[in-house]
C-alpha positions, 0 to 999 in steps of 0.5 A, spaced: 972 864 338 976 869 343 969 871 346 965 864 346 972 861 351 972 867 355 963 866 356 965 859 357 971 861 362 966 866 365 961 861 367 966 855 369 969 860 374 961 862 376 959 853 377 965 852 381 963 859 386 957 856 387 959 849 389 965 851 393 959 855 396 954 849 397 959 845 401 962 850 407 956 851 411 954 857 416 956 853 423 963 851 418 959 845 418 959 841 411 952 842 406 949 837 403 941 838 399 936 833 402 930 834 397 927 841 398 932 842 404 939 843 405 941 839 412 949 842 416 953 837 419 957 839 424 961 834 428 965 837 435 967 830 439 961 826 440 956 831 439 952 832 432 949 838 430 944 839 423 943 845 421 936 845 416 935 850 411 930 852 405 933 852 398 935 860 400 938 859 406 934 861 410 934 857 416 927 852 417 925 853 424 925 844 426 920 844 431 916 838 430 922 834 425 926 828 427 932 825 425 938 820 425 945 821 423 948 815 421 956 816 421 962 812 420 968 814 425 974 810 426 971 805 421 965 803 426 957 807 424 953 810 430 946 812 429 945 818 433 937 820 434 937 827 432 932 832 436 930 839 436 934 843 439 932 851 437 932 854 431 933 850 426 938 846 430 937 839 431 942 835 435 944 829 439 950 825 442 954 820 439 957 813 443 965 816 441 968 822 438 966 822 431 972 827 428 971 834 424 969 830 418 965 823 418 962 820 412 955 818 412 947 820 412 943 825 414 935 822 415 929 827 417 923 827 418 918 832 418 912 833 421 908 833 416 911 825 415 916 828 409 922 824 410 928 827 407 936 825 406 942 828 405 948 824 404 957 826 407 962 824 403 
């Protein structure tokens, strides 16, 4: 009994790691899975940056990709073309400041026409 509480603590303790790890970013963004990739958001006034990873976290050169950032700040959504930038950034401008932290959407399309989305709560 003492031994299948502590397995069970032991694996609980290690899914909660591993999701607070998927959730902060390497850009102090927040992360979220869109389909094979994973997409970094992050937020500094009225600019928008996505990060794009591979399910390792290695970064996914974007040349090639697109993207639109739907986002709700202050109670109004912006749609933010997205476009490369280097690495695997891609960036835009917003109307208006959007805080650290807004809710919304991530839409990419990949060169090859895969499309992708990656949602922030």
């Amino acid at each position: 009994m003492i031994r299948t509480s502590m397995t069970l603590a032991a694996g609980l303790l290690a899914a909660t790691a591993a999701d607070a790890h998927e959730t902060a970013g390497r850009h102090g963004g927040r992360v979220a899975d869109a389909g094979d990739f994973h997409v970094e958001l992050v937020t500094r006034g009225e600019t928008v940056d996505v990060y794009v990873s591979d399910g390792t976290q290695a970064p996914v050169p974007v040349a090639g990709f697109r993207g639109t950032a739907i986002l709700v700040a202050g109670g109004k959504a912006a749609r933010v073309p997205l476009e490369p930038a280097d690495g695997n950034r891609l960036t835009g401008k917003a109307p208006a400041a959007l805080g650290d932290r807004p809710k919304g959407a991530v839409q990419l399309a990949a060169p090859d026409g895969a499309t992708v989305s990656g949602k922030f709560n």
